[in-house]
C-alpha positions in Angstrom: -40.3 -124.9 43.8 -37.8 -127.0 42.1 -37.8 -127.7 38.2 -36.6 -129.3 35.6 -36.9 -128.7 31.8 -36.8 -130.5 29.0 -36.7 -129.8 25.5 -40.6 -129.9 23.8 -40.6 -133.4 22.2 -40.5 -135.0 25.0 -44.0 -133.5 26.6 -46.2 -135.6 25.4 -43.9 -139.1 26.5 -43.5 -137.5 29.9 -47.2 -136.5 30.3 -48.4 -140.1 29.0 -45.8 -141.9 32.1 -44.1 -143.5 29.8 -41.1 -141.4 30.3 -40.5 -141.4 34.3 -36.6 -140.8 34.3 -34.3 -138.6 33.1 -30.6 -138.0 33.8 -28.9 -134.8 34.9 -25.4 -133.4 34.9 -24.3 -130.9 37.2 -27.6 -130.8 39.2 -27.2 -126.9 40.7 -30.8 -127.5 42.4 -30.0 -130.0 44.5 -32.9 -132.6 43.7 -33.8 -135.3 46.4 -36.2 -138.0 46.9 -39.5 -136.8 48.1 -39.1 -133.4 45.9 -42.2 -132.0 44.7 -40.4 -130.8 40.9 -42.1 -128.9 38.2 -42.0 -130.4 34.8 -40.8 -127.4 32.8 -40.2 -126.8 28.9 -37.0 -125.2 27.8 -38.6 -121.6 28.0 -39.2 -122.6 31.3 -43.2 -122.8 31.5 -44.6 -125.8 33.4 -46.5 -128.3 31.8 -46.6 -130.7 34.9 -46.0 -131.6 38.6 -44.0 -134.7 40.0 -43.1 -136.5 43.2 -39.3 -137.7 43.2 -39.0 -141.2 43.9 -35.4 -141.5 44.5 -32.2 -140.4 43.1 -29.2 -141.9 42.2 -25.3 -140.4 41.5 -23.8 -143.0 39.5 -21.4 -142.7 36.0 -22.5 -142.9 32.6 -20.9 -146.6 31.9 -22.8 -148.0 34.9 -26.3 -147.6 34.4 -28.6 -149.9 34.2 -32.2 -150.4 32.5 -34.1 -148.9 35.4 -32.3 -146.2 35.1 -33.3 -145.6 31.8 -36.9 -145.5 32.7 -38.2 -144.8 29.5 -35.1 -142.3 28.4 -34.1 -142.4 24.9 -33.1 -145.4 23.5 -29.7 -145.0 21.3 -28.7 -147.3 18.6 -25.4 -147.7 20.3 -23.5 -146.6 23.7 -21.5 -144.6 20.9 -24.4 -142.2 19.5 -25.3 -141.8 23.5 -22.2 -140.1 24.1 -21.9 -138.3 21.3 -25.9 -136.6 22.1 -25.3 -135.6 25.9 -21.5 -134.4 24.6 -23.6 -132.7 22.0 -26.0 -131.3 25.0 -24.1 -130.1 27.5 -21.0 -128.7 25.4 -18.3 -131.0 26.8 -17.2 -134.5 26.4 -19.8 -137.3 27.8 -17.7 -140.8 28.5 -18.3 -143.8 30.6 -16.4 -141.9 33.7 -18.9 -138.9 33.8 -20.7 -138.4 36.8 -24.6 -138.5 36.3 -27.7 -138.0 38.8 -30.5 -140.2 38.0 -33.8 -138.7 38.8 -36.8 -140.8 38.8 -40.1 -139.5 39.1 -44.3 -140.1 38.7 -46.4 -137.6 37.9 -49.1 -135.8 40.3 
């Protein structure tokens, strides 16, 4: 089965629905709509299952509010780069390619 982690404070966000997005660089699994995914913490131990909805490839500078779907909201486009440069190790500008997987729980 397919997963994807994310980091521990964002559990309880993603377990109450109010998180039902996230965005994914560099997507090795090859996620697609109609994916059954495991919800995963970093250390890799599932806390939850999900359905994907649909998925979008799109850049960092053109998405929208769906998109976001309950991601994190940064004070500025600015402090947004800076965290997924921060993440990922490498520099995070409009241009960068991004998958956009939205998802509801099971």
């Amino acid at each position: 089965m397919k997963s994807i982690k994310f980091e521990d404070k964002f559990v309880p966000v993603l377990l109450s629905g109010k998180k039902d997005t996230t965005w994914r660089i560099d997507d090795e699994k090859g996620i697609s709509a109609g994916d059954e995914i495991a919800l995963c913490r970093k250390d890799g131990k599932e806390f939850a299952r999900a359905k994907v909805l649909w998925v979008r490839e799109k850049t960092y500078g053109t998405l929208t509010e769906e998109d976001k779907g309950g991601a994190d909201v940064f004070a500025s486009e600015k402090e947004m780069y800076e965290a997924f440069s921060q993440h990922y190790g490498f520099p995070v500008t409009p241009s960068t390619k991004v998958k956009v997987i939205k998802f509801r729980l099971l």
